[in-house]
C-alpha positions as CSV (number, residue, x, y, z in Angstrom):
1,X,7.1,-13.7,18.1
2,X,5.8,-10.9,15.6
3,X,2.3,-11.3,14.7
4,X,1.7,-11.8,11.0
5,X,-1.9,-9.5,9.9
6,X,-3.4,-9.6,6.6
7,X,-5.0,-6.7,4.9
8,X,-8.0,-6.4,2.1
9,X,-7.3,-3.6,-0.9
10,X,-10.3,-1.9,-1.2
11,X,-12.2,-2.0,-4.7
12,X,-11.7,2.0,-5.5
13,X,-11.2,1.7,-9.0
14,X,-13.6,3.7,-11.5
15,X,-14.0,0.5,-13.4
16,X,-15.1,-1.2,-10.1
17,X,-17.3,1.4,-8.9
18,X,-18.9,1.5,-12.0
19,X,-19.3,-1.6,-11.7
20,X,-20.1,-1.8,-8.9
21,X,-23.0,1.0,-8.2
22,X,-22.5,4.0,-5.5
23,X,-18.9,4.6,-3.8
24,X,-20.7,4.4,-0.8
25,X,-21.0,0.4,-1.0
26,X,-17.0,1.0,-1.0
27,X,-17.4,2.3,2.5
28,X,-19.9,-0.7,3.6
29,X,-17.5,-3.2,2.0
30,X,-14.9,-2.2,4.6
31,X,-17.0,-2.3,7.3
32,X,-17.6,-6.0,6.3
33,X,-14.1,-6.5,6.5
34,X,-13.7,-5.2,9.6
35,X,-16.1,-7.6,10.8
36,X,-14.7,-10.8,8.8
37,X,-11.5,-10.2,10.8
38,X,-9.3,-8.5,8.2
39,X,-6.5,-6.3,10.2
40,X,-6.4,-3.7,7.9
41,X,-8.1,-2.3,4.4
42,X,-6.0,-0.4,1.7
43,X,-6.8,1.6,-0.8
44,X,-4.8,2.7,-4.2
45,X,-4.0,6.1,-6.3
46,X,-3.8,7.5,-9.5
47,X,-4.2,10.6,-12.0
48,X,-4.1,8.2,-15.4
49,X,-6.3,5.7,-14.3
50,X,-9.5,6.8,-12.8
51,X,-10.5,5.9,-9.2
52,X,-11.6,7.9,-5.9
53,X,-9.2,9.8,-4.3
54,X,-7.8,7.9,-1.6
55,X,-7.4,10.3,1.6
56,X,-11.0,11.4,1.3
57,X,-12.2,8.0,1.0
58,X,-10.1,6.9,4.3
59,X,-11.6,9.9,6.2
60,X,-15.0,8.4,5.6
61,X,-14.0,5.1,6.4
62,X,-12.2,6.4,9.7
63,X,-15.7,7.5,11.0
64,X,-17.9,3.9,10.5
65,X,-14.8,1.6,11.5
66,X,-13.4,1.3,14.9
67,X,-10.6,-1.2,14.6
68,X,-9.2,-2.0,11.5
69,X,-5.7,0.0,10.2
70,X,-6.4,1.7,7.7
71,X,-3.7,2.5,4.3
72,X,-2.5,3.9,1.1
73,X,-1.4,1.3,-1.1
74,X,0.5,3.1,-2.5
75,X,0.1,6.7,-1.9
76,X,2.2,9.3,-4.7
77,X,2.5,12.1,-3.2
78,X,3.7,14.1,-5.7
79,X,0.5,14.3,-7.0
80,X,-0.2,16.8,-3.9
81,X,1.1,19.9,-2.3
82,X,4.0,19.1,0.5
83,X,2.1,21.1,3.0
84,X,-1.1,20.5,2.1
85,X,-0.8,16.6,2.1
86,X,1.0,17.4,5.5
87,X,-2.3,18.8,7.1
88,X,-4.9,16.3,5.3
89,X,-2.8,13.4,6.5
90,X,-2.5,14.8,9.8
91,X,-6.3,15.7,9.8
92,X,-6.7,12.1,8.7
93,X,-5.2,10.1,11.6
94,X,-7.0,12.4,13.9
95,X,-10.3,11.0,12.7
96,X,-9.0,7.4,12.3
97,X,-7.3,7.6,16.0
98,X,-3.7,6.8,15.1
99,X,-4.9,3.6,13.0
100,X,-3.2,5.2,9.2
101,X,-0.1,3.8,7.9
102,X,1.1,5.0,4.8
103,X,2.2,3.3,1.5
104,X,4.2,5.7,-0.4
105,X,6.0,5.4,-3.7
106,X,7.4,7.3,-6.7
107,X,5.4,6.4,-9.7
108,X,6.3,3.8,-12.8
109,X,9.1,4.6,-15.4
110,X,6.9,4.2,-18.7
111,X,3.4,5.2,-16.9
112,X,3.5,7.7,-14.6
113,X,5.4,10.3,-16.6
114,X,2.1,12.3,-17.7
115,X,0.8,12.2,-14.0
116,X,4.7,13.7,-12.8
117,X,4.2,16.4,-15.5
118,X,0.5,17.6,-14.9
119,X,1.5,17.4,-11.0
120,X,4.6,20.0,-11.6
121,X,7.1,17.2,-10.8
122,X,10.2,16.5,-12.5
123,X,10.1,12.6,-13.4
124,X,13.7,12.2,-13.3
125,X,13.9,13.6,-9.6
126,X,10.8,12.1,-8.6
127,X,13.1,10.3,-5.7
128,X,14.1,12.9,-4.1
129,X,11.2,14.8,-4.3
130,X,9.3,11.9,-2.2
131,X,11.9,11.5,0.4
132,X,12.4,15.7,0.9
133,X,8.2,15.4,1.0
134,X,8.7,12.5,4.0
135,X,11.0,14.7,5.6
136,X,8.9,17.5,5.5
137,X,5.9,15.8,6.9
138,X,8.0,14.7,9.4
139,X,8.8,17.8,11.0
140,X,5.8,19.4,10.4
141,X,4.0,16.4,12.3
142,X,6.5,16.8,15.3
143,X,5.7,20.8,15.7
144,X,8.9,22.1,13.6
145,X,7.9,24.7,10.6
146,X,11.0,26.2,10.6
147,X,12.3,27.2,7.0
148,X,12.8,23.9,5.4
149,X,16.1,23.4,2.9
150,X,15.3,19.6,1.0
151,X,17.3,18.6,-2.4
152,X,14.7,19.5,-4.4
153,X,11.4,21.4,-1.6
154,X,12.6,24.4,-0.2
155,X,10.4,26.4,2.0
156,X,11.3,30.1,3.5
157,X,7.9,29.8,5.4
158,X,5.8,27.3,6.7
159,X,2.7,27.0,8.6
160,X,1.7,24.9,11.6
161,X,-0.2,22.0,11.2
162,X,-2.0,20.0,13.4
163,X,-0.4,17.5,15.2
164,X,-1.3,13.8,13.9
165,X,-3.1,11.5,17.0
166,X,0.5,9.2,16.7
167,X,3.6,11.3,17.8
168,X,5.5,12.4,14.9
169,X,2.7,11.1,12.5
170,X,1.9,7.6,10.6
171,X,4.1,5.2,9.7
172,X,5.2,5.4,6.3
173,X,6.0,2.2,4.2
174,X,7.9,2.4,0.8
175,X,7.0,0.5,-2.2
176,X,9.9,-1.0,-4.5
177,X,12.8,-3.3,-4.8
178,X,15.2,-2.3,-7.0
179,X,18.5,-1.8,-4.9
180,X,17.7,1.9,-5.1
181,X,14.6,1.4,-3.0
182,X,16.1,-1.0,-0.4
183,X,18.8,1.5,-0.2
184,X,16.4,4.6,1.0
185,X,14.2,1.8,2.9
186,X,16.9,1.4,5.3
187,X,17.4,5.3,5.8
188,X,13.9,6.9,5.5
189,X,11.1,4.5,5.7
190,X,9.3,2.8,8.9
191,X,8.1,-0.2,6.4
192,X,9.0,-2.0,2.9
193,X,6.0,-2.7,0.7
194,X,7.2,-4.8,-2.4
195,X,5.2,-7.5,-5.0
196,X,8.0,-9.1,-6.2
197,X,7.2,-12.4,-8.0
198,X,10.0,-14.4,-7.1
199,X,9.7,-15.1,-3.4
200,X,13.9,-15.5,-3.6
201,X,14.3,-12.0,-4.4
202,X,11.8,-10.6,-1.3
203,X,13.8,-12.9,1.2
204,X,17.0,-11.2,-0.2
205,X,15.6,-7.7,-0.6
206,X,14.3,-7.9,3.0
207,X,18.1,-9.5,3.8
208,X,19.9,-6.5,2.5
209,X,17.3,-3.8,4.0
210,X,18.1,-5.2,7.4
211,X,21.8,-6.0,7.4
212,X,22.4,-1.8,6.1
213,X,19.3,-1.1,8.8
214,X,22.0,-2.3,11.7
215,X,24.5,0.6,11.2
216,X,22.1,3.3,9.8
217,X,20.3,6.3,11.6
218,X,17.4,4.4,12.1
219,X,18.7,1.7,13.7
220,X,16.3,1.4,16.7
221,X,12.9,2.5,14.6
222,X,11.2,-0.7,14.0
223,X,10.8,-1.9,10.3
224,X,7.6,-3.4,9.2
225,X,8.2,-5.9,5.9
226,X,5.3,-6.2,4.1
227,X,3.5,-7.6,0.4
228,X,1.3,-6.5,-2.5
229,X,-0.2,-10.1,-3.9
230,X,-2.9,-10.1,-6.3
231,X,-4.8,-13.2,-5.8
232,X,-7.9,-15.3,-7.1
233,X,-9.2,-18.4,-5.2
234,X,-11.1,-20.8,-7.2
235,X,-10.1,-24.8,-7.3
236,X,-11.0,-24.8,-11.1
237,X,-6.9,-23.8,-12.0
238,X,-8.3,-22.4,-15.6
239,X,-10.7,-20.5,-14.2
240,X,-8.6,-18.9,-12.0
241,X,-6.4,-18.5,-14.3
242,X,-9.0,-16.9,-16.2
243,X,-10.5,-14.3,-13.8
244,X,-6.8,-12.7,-13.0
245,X,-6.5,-12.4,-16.8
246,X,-9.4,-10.6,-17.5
247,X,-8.4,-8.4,-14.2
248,X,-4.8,-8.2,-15.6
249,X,-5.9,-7.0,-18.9
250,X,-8.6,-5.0,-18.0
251,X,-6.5,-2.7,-14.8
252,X,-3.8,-2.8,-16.9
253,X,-4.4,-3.2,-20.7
254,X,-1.4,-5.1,-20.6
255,X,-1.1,-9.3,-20.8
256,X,-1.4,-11.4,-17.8
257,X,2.1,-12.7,-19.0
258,X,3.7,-9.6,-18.9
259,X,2.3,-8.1,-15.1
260,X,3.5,-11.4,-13.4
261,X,6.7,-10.8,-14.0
262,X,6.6,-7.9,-12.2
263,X,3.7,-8.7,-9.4
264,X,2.8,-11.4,-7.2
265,X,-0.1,-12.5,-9.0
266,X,-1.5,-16.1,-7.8
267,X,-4.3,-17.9,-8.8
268,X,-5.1,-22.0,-7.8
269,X,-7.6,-23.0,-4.7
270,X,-7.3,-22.1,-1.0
271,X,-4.1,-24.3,-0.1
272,X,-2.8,-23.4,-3.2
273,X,-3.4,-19.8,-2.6
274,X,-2.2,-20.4,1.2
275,X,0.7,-22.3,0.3
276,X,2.7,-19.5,-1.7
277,X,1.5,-16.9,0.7
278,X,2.8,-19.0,3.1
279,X,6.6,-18.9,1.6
280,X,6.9,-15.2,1.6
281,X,5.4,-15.4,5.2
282,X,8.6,-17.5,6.2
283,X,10.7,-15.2,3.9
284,X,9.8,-12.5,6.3
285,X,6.8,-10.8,5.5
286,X,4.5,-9.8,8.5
287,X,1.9,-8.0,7.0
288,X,0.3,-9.2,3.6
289,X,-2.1,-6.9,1.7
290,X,-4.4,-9.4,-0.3
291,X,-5.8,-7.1,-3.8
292,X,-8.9,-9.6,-5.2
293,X,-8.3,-9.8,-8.8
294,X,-11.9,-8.6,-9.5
295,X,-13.7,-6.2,-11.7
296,X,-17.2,-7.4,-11.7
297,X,-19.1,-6.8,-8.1
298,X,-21.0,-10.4,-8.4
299,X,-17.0,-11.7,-8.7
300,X,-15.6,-10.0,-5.9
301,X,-18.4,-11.1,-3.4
302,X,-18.0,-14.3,-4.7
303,X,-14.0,-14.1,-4.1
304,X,-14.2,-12.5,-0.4
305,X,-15.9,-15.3,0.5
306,X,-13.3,-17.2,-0.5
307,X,-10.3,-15.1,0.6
308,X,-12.2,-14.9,3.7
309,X,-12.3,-18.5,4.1
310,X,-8.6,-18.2,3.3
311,X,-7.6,-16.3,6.4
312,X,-8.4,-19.4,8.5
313,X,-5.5,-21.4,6.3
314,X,-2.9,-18.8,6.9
315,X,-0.1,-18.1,9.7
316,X,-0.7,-15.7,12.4
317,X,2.2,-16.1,13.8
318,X,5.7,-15.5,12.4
319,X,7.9,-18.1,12.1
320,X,11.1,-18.3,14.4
């Protein structure tokens, strides 16, 4: 039986370290949750909306933690070099000792456009640009720099890079669930990393990604199904509901009504929260990231306490 692990997103936000006082609390807070038994801490990125750059903040984290996995949640690479991001990954799982996965994904059709543009990447071949950027790290992390020929990255020369602490390098999860995403999931990626609202649609999504996964290239690689839930644990139901509206509106600037029909976003006391975490667990889902709907430090200590707490209510094991 697979073992299910849950995951803490790290508060990296400007807003939250504002907030919160120096980025280096962001480092001590996931040292504490290496300690209150979380299996891995993630950490988010972003040109529009202010927040510490995720890679650097990993590398400091790799050198005060000794056993949690550490991951991108989700990483755009576009935002970076190819070849550059090749040898800063690589250079990052050689100080975390093999323990970096990496959520990738390809931006938001109505919000990332002014990111794409500053970066130098075409929005409308933003898909192709992060699978030929996959590829390329790929080969790079196995030794290859020979001229690379993508649909969009083309290379006549490349340099050597050092070789990531894993053979072949992390693995690299993809975010998304239109039929698109479970499409290149099945080909390219080594993990699926969705929030979908309706726990129907993830059991289905995850269905279809396996089913194709049986006749493609990557038959044999081992597939890692995963979830993005945005939670609050409070047995007051309006002031939950409260706390992930002001965290809705405020990361956002968009109505609670409108992100969760687009996220997992729950909000209700511990068996409450356990019990819908619980039916994507039996949809499939092995490895849960758990994003505290919290701006204010004095909430968020408050709510790891509680999520904490919550770990004890949830499956370890999946189900068979």
């Amino acid at each position: 039986m697979n073992e299910i692990r849950y995951g803490l997103v790290a508060p990296a936000g400007q807003a939250q370290v504002v907030a919160g006082g120096p980025v280096r609390g962001v480092v001590e807070l996931v040292v504490g949750a290496e300690r209150r038994g979380f299996d891995s801490v993630w950490v988010g990125d972003s040109l529009l909306r202010a927040r510490i750059e995720p890679l650097a903040l990993l590398a400091a984290v790799s050198s005060v933690t000794e056993r949690i996995t550490l991951g991108t949640a989700v990483l755009i690479p576009a935002y970076r070099h190819p070849v550059q991001a090749a040898l800063t990954i690589a250079s990052l799982d050689l100080l975390a000792e093999g323990r970096l996965i990496l959520g990738v994904g390809g931006g938001f059709p109505g919000i990332s456009e002014p990111e794409f543009e500053l970066s130098g990447v075409r929005f409308r071949t933003r898909f192709s640009h992060l699978d030929d950027t996959v590829h390329l790290w790929r080969r790079l992390w196995s030794g290859n720099s020979e001229p690379f020929r993508g649909k969009v990255l083309r290379y006549d020369w490349l340099p050597e890079v050092p070789r990531p602490h894993r053979p072949g390098g992390p693995p690299i999860w993809l975010g998304g669930i239109t039929p698109t995403a479970l499409a290149r999931t099945t080909r390219h990626y080594d993990g699926w990393l969705p929030y979908p609202p309706d726990v129907a649609d993830y059991a289905s999504g995850l269905a279809a990604i396996r089913t194709a996964r049986t006749t493609s290239d990557r038959a044999d690689t081992p597939l890692t199904p995963a979830l993005f839930a945005t939670i609050v644990v409070d047995d007051d139901p309006d002031r939950a509901r409260a706390v992930l509206r002001d965290y809705a509106e405020t990361t956002y600037r968009m109505p609670l009504e409108r992100i969760e029909q687009i996220q997992v976003m729950i909000a209700g006391s511990a068996d409450d929260v356990a019990s819908r975490l619980n039916r994507y667990v039996e949809a499939g889902a092995e490895h849960i990231l758990l994003r505290i709907a919290a701006v204010d430090p004095v909430v968020f200590t408050t709510q790891l306490d509680r999520v904490t707490g919550l770990l004890e209510r949830l499956p370890r094991v999946a189900p068979s």
